[in-house]
C-alpha positions as CSV (number, residue, x, y, z in Angstrom):
1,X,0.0,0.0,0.0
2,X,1.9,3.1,-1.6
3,X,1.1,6.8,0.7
4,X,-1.3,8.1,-1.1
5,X,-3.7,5.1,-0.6
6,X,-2.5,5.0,3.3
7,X,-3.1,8.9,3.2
8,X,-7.2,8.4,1.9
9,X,-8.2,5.2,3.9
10,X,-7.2,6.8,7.4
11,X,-10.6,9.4,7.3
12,X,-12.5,6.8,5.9
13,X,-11.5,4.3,8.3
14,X,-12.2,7.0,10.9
15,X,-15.7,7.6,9.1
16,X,-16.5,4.0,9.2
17,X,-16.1,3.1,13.1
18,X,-17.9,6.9,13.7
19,X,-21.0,5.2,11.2
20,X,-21.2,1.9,12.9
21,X,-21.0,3.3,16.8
22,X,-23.8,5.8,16.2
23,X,-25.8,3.0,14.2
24,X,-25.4,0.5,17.0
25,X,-25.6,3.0,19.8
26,X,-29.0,4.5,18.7
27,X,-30.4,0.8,18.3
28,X,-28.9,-0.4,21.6
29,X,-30.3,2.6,23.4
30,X,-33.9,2.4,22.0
31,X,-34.2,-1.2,23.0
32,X,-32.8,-0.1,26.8
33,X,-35.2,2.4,26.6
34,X,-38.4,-0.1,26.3
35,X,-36.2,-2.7,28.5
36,X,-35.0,-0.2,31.0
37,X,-37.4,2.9,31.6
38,X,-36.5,5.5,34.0
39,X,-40.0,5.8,35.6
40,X,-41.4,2.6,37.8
41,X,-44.7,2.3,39.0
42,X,-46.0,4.6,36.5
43,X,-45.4,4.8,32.1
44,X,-43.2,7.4,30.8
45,X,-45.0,10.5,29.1
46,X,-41.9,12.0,27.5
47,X,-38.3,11.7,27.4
48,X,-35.0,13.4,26.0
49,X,-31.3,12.7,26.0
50,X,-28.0,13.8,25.2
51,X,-27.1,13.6,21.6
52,X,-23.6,12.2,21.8
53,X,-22.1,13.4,18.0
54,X,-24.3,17.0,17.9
55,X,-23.5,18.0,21.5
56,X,-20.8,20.1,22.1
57,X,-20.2,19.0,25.8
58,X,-17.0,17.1,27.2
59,X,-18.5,14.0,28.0
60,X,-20.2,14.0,24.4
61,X,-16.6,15.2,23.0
62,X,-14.2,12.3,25.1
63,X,-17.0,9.4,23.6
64,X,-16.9,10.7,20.2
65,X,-12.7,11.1,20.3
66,X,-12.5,6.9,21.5
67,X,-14.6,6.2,18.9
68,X,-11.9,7.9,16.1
69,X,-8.6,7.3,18.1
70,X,-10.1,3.5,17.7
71,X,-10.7,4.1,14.0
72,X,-7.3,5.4,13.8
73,X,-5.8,2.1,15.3
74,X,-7.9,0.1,13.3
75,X,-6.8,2.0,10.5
76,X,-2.5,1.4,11.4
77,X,-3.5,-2.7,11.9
78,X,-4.8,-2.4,8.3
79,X,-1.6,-0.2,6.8
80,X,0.9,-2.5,9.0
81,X,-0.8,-5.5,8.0
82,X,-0.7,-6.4,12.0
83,X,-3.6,-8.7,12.6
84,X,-3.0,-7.8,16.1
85,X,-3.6,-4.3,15.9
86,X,-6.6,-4.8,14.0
87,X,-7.7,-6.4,16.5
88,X,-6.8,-4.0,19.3
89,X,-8.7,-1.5,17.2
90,X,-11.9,-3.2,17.5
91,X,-11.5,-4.2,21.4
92,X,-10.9,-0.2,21.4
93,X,-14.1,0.5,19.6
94,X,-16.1,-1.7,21.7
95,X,-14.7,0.2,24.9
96,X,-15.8,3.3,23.0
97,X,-19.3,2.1,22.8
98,X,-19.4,0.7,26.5
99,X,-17.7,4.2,27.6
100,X,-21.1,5.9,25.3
101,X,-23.4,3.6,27.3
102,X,-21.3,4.5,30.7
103,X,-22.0,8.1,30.1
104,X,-25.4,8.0,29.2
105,X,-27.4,10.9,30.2
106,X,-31.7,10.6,29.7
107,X,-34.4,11.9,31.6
108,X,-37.9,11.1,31.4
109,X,-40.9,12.6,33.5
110,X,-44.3,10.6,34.5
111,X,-47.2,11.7,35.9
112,X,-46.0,12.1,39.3
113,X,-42.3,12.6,39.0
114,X,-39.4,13.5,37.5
115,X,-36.6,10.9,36.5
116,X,-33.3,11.5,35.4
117,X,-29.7,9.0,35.1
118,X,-26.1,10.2,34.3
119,X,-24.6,6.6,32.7
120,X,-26.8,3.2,32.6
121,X,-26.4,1.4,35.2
122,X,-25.6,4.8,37.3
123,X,-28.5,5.7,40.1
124,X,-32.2,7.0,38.7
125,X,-32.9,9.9,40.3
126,X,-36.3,10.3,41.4
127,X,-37.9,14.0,42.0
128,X,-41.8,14.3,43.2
129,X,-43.8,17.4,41.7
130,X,-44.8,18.1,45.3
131,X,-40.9,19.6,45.8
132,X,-40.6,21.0,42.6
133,X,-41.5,25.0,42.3
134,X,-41.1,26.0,39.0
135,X,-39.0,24.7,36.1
136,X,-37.8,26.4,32.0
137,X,-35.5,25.4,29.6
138,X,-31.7,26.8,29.5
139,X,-30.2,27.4,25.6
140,X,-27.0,29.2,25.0
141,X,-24.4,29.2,22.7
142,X,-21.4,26.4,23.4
143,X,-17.7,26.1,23.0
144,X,-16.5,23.0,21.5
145,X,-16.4,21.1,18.6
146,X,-19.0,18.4,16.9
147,X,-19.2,16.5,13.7
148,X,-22.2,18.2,12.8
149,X,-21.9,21.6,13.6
150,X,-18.4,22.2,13.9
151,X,-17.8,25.2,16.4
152,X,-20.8,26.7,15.7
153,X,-23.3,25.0,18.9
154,X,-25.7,25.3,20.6
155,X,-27.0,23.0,24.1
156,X,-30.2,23.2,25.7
157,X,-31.0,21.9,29.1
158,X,-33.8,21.4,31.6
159,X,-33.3,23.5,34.6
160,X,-35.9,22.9,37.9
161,X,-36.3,24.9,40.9
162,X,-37.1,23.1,43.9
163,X,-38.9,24.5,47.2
164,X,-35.9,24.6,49.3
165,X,-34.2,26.5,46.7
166,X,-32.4,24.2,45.1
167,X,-31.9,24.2,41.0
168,X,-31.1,20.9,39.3
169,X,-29.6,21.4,36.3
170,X,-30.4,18.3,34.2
171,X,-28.2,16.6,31.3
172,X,-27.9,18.9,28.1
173,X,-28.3,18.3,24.7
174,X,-27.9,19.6,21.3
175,X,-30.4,22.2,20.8
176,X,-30.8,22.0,17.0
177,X,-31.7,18.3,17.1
178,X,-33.0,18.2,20.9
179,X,-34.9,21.4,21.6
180,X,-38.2,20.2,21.1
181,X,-37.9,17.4,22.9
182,X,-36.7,19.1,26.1
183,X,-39.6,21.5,25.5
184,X,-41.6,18.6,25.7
185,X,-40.8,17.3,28.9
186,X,-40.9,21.1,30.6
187,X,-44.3,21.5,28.9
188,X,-45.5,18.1,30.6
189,X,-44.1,19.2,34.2
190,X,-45.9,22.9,34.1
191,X,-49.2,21.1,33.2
192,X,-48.7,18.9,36.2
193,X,-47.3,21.7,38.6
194,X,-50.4,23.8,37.7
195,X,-52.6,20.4,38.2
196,X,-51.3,20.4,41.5
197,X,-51.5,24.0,42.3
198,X,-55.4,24.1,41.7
199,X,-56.1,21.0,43.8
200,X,-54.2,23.1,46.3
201,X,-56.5,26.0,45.9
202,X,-59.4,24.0,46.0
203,X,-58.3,22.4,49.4
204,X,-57.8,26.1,50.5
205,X,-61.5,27.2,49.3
206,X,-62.6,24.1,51.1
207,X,-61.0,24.5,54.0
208,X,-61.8,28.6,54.3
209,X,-65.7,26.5,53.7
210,X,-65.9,24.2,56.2
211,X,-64.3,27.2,58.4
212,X,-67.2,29.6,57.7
213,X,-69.7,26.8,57.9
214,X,-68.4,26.1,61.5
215,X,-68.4,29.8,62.7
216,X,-71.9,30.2,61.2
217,X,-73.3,27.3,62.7
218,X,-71.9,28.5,66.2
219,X,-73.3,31.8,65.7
220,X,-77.1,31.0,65.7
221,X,-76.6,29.5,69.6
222,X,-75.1,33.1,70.5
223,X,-78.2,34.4,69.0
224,X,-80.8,32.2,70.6
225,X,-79.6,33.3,74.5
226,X,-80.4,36.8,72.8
227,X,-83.3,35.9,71.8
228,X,-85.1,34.1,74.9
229,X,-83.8,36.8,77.0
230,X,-85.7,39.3,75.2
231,X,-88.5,36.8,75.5
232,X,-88.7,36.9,79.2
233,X,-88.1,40.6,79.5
234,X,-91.5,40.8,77.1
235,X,-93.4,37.8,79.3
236,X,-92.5,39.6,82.8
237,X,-93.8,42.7,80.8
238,X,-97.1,41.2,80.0
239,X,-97.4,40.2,83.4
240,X,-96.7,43.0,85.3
241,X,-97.1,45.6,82.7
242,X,-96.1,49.3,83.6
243,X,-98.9,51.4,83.7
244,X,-98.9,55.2,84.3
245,X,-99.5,56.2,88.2
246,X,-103.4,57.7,88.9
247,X,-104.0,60.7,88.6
248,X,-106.3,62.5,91.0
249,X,-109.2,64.2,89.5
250,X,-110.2,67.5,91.0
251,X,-114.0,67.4,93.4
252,X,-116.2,69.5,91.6
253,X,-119.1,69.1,94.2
């Protein structure tokens, strides 16, 4: 194999292993998403995740790199003619895709809660609507470099503000790709959170009810005392009514 021909087949090479880990890594990760949900106890409304070749994030970036610098091994086993390297190349891919799986960032939200995991296998973390106070989606400009876009990116996240004051920033994605499905999932929790904030109004109106009921219902027994002392004040009247004194009338005789 003369230069030239070494020269050509190293991007291709490079292409090739880039094709076949986002082919396999999309299929992989739509069967652990029917396998594997996030949510338990309740089905998944909607869901997003990180977009590992369109995101300019570092963990995107460091996946995307082992998956070329295994390309480029595989690629040196081919121009050596070292079986061995070959081989090495393809062990390194396969790290590269367990690494991809390892990093895995999704999140999902239910009817009742929020779920969201940072690698498979990695702890699902769990957040009731009850604690949540409010929640919008974060999209800015990013530094780095993607196959797609080049240095020209941009992320979108999911940010929520808890009670306590607390904001957890959620995984980010690409937000040419992933934008509407992040809005999605924010779109699902502000229906819920204003679900919940009615049924909490109407368990304040009941409450302020039932409170108004009780004090009227007291109020009448007040009244009756009133009334049946007024009552005896007109019976001893009737009985003893008070009459003008007599007047003497003059003897005209």
């Amino acid at each position: 194999m003369n230069l030239l021909s070494a020269v050509l087949t190293l991007p291709m090479a490079m292409a090739a292993c880039a094709a076949t880990h986002y082919l396999a890594s999309r299929a992989v990760k739509a069967v652990m998403w029917s396998v594997s949900p996030l949510s338990t106890g309740e089905p998944q409304a909607f869901t997003y995740e990180r977009n590992v070749y369109f995101t300019a994030d570092a963990g995107a970036m460091q996946i995307v790199g082992a998956v070329l610098a295994a390309g480029v091994v595989v690629w040196l086993g081919g121009v050596t003619g070292w079986t061995w390297l070959s081989a090495l190349g393809v062990l390194a891919w396969a790290g590269a895709f367990a690494f991809d799986l390892r990093r895995w960032e999704r999140v999902a939200v239910s009817a009742n809660n929020l779920w969201f995991q940072r690698g498979l296998g990695q702890k699902v973390h769990q957040v009731a609507f009850e604690n949540i106070r409010d929640v919008h989606v974060e999209e800015r400009d990013a530094r780095g470099f993607t196959l797609r876009h080049g240095t020209r990116n941009r992320v979108c996240r999911l940010q929520v503000r808890m009670k306590d004051k607390r904001v957890v920033a959620l995984p980010k994605t690409d937000a040419h790709s992933g934008l509407a499905d992040v809005e999605s999932v924010a779109n699902q929790l502000r229906q819920r959170l204003r679900n919940l904030e009615d049924r909490e109004s109407v368990k304040r109106a009941e409450a302020s009810g039932h409170q108004a009921a009780q004090a009227v219902a007291q109020a009448p027994a007040a009244g009756d005392d009133d009334i049946r002392r007024a009552l005896r004040r007109l019976r001893a009247g009737a009985l003893a009514p008070d009459v003008p004194k007599a007047v003497k009338l003059p003897n005209e005789s």
